[in-house]
C-alpha positions in Angstrom: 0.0 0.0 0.0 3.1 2.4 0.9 4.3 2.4 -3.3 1.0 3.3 -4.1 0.3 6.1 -1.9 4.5 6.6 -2.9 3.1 6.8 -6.5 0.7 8.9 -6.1 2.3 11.5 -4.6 5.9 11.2 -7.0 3.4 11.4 -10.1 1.1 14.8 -8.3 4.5 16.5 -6.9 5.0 19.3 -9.6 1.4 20.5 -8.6 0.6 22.7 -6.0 -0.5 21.0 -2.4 -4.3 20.3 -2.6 -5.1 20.2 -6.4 -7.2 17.4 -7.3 -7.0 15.3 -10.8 -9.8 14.9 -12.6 -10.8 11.2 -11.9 -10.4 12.0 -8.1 -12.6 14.9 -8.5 -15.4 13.1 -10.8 -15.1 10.4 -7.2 -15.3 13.2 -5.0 -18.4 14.4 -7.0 -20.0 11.0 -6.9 -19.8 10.2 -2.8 -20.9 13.8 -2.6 -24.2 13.9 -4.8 -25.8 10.9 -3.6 -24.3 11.6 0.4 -22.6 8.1 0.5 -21.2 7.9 4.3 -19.4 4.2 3.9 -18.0 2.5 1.3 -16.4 -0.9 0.9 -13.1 -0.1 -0.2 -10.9 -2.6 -2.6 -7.3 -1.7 -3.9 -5.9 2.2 -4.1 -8.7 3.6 -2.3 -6.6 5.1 1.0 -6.5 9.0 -0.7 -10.7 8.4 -0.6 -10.9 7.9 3.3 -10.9 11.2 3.8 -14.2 11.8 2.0 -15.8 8.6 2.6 -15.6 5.8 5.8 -14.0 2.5 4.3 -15.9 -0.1 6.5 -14.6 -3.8 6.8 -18.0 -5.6 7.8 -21.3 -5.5 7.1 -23.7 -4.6 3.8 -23.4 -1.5 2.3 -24.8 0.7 -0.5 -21.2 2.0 -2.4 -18.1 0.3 -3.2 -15.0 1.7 -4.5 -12.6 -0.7 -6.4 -9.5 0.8 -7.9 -7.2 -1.2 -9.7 -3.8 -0.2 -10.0 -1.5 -3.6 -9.3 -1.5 -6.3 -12.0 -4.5 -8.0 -12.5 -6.2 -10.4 -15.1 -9.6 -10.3 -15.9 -10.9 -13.8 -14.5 -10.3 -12.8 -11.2 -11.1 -9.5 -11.1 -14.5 -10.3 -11.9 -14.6 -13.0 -9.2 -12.9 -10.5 -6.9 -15.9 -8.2 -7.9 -18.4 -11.2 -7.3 -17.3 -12.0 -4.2 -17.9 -8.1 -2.9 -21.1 -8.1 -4.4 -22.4 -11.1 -2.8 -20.6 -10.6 0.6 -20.7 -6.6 1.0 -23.2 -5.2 -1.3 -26.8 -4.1 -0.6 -29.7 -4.6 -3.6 -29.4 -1.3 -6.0 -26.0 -0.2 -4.5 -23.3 1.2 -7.0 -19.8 0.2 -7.5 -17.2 2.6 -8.6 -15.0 0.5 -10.3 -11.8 2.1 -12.1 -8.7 -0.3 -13.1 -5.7 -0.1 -15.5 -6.0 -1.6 -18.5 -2.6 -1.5 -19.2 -1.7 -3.9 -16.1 -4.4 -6.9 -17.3 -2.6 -9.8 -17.7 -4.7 -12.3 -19.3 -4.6 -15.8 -18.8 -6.4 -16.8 -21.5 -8.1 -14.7 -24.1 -11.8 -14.8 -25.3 -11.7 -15.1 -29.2 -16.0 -14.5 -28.5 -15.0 -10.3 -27.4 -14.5 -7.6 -30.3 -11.3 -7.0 -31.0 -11.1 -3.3 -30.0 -9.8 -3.3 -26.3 -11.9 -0.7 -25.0 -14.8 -2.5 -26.4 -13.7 -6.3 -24.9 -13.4 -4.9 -21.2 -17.3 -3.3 -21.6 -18.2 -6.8 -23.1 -16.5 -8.5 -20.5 -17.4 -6.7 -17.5 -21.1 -7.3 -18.5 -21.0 -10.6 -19.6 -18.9 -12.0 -16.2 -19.9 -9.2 -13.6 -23.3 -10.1 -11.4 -23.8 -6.1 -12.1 -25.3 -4.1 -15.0 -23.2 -1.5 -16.4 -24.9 1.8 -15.9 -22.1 3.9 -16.9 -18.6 3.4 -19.2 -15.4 5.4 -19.6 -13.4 3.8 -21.8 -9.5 5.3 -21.1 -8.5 5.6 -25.0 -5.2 6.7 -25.8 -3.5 8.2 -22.3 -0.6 10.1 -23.4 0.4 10.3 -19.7 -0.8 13.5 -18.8 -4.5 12.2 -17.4 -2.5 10.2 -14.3 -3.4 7.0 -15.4 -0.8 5.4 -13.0 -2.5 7.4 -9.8 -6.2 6.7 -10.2 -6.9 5.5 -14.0 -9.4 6.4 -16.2 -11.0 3.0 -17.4 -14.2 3.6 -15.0 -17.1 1.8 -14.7 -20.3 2.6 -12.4 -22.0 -0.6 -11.7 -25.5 -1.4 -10.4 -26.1 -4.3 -8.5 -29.3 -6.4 -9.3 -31.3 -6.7 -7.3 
């Protein structure tokens, strides 16, 4: 947890103290307009506590799940599972924001279209028991939207209920 909160503060250093990045602002935005109190919190999530009570027990109604550390696909949706049958409340939302660029697939799904951005959506739907309600696709990140501190392939995910 220490090289991520390291990260984050090497890649914000030639900012002034307290400006926010976009995704962390777009976060911010979201506990704040629908007056989430707790979250479950799963991977880089420590610079949110401030904002938002991480709570380790018990059913809630919001979930924040940033990905930064290597990951493939499989178990990130059983990772995601897992929360949503253990943590999650009918209706509640997952913030769920990972970097593409660290999947490391274990096998590939010839069934998923062949544009990347397009494969995670499919995925995520297809393997996730949540409907996708909202998608941002990350693109091309040239380096200067801080993919590496909080990236920018976001997903906000219902749970059924």
């Amino acid at each position: 947890m220490h090289k991520i909160i390291a990260n984050r503060q090497v890649q914000l250093k030639l900012f002034e103290p307290g400006c926010c990045i976009q995704q962390d602002q777009e976060l911010i935005d979201l506990i704040v307009s629908n007056n989430y109190k707790q979250a479950v919190g799963v991977g880089a999530v420590n610079y949110f506590s401030k904002f938002i009570e991480f709570v380790d027990s018990g059913k809630v109604n919001f979930c924040i799940y940033i990905q930064l550390k290597p990951f493939d696909f499989d178990g990130l949706a059983s990772d995601i599972n897992h929360v949503i049958a253990t943590r999650m409340l009918p209706g509640s939302l997952i913030y769920l924001s990972l970097n593409k660029y660290n999947a490391q697939p274990k096998r590939y799904n010839t069934n998923l279209s062949s544009d990347y951005d397009v494969a995670i959506e499919q995925f995520i739907n297809d393997r996730v028991g949540a409907t996708v309600k909202k998608y941002q696709p990350c693109g091309f990140d040239s380096g200067n939207k801080f993919n590496w501190v909080h990236p920018l392939t976001r997903f906000h995910l219902r749970v059924d209920v």
